[in-house]
GUKOL-712072 format. One line per field, with one value per residue (C-alpha): residue in three letters; x, y, z. Coordinates in nm, 2 decimals, decimal comma. Layout:
BEGIN
resn <- [ala / ...]
X <- [X / ...]
Y <- [Y / ...]
Z <- [Z / ...]
This chain:
BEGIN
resn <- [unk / unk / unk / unk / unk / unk / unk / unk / unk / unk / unk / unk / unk / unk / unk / unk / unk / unk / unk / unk / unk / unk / unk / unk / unk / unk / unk / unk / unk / unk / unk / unk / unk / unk / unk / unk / unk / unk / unk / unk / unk / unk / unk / unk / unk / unk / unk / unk / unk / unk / unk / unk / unk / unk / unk / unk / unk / unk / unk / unk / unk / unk / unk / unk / unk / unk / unk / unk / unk / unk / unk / unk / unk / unk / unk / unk / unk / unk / unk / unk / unk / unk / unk / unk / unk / unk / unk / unk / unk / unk / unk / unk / unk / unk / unk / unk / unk / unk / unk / unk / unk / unk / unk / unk / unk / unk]
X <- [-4,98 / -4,96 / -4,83 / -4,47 / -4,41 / -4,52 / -4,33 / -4,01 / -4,04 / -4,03 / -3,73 / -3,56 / -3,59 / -3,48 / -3,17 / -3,07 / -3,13 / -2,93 / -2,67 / -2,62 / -2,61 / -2,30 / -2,14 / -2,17 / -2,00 / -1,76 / -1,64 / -1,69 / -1,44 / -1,21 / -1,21 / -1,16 / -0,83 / -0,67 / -0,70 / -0,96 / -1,13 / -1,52 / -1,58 / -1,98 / -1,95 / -1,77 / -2,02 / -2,30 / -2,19 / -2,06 / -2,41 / -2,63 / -2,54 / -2,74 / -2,47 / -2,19 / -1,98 / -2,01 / -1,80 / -1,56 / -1,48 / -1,42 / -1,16 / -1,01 / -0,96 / -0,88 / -0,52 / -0,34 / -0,08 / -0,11 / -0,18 / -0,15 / -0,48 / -0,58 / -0,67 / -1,03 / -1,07 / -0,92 / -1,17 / -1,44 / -1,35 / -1,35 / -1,67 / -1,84 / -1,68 / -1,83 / -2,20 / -2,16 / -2,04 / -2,36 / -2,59 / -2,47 / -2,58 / -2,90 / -2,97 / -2,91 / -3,10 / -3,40 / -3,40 / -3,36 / -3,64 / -3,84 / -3,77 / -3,85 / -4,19 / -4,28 / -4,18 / -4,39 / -4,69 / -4,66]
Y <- [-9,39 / -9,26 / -8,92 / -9,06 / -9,24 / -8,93 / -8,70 / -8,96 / -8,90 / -8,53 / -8,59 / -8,80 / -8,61 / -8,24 / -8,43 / -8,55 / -8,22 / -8,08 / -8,32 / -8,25 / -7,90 / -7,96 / -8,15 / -7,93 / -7,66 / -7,90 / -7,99 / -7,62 / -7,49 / -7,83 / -7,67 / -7,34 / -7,39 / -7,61 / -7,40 / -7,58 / -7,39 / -7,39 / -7,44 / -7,40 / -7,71 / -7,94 / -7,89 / -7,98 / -8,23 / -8,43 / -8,35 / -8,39 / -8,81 / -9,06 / -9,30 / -9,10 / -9,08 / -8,74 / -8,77 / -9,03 / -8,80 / -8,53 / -8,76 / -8,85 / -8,52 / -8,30 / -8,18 / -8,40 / -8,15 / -8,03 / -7,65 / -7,46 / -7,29 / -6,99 / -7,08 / -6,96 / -7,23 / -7,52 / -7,43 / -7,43 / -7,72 / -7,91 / -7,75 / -7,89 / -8,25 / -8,23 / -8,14 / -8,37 / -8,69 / -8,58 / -8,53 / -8,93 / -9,02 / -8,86 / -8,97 / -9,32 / -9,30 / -9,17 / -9,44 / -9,72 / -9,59 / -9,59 / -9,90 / -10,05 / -9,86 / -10,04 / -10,33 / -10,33 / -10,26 / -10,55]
Z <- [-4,76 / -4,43 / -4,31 / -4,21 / -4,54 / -4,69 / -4,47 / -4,51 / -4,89 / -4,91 / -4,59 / -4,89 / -5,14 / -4,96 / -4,84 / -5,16 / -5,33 / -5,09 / -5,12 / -5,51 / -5,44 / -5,22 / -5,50 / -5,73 / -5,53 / -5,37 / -5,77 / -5,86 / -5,57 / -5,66 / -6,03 / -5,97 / -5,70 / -6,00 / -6,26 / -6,50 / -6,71 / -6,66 / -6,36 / -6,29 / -6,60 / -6,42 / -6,09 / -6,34 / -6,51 / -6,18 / -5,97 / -6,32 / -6,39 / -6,20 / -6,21 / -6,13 / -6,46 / -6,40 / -6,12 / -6,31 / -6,59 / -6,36 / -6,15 / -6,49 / -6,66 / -6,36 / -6,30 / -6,08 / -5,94 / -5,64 / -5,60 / -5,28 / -5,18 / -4,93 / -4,58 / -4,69 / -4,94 / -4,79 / -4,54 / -4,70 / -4,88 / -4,58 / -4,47 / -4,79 / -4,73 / -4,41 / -4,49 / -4,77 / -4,54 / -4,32 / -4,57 / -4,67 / -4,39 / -4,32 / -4,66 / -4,57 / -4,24 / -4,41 / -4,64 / -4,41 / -4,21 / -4,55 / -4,61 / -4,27 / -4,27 / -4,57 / -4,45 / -4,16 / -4,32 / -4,52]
């Protein structure tokens, strides 16, 4: 392997740790403004699935009224949504370029 595949992989795998570390807080904050109780077990059980029924339970069992939140949480729960959308995309950009390397040196 050569120093950009390597350097590709650790890329990958920062950017995906980071990225479950935003879901969790994003589904943390999400539980806390409607009123579940538990929190911190919803954030770990969404980020902790590798095939997102984590996330699916979460979606089914959560409250579906809508609560009013303080300016200081809906902020920040758009600031998560956006790092998480980026970190999406960096994810697939790094991976694509992983890909492609391996590709080539075939």
């Amino acid at each position: 392997m050569t120093w950009y595949v390597l350097t590709l992989i650790c890329l990958l795998v920062v950017t995906n740790g980071m990225f479950v570390y935003q879901l969790f807080k994003l589904v943390e904050l999400d539980a806390s403004i409607r009123g579940m109780r538990h929190p911190k077990f919803w954030g770990l059980l969404t980020a902790g699935g590798q095939r997102g029924e984590g996330l699916l339970l979460y979606l089914l069992t959560r409250n579906k009224a809508i609560y009013s939140m303080e300016i200081e949480e809906q902020e920040e729960l758009e600031n998560r949504k956006k790092r998480l959308l980026y970190l999406l995309i960096l994810n697939i950009i790094f991976a694509i370029f992983l890909f492609s390397s391996f590709i080539v040196n075939i």
